[in-house]
N, C-alpha and C positions, 0 to 999 in steps of 0.2 A: 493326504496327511494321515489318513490313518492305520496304515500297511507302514508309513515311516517307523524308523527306529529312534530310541531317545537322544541319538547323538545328531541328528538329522534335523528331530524336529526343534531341539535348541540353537543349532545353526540357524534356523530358518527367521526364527523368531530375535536371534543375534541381529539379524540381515536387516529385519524388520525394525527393531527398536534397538539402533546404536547408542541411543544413552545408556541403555543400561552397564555396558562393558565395565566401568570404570564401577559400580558398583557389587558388580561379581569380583572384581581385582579385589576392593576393599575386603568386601567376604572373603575370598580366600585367603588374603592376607590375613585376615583375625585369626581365622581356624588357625592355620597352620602356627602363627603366634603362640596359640592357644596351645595347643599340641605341643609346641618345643617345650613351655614353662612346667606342662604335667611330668613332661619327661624329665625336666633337671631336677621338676621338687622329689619324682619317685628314684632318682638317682646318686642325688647330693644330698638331700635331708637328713640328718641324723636321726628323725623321727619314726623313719620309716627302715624296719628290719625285714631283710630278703633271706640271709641263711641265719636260721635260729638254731641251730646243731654250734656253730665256730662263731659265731657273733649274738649273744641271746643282746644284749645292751647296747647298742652301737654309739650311743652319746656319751660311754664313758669313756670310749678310746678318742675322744676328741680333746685336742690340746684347745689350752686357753687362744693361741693366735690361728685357728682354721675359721676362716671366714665362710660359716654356711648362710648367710640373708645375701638374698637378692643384691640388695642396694645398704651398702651402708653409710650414713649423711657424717655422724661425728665421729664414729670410734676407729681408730688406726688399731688392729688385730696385731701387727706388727711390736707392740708397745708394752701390749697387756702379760702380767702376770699369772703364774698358776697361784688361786689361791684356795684351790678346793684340793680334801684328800685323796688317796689313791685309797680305789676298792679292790 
């Protein structure tokens, strides 16, 4: 076992202790979880500016009905009014 490679010796030990699978599933299931939500928040956020040359602001070009949360429980975005001024 110890000339084995690391893809080897985690088989082995797979082989060895079958319970563990379903906790590596869970593990990678989070991460990757994990990973999807960084990328919507670095993508869809209004918070977050990528080209500061053509977009120095990005939260002012957002109309009052763009739904950027996650989850929204009460507010229909579809409903709501502009009631802020134009810069």
């Amino acid at each position: 076992m110890a000339g084995a490679s690391l893809g080897a010796r985690f088989y082995q030990r797979i082989k060895r202790h079958p319970g563990i699978i379903p906790m590596i599933g869970f593990i990678c299931l989070g991460m990757g979880s994990a990973a999807l939500y960084l990328l919507r928040l670095a993508l869809r956020s209004p918070d977050v500016c990528w080209d500061r040359k053509n977009n120095p602001e990005p939260w002012n070009r957002l109309s009052p009905n763009d739904q950027y949360k996650f989850l929204a429980v009460s507010t229909d975005y579809k409903k709501l009014k502009k009631d802020r001024p134009d810069f």
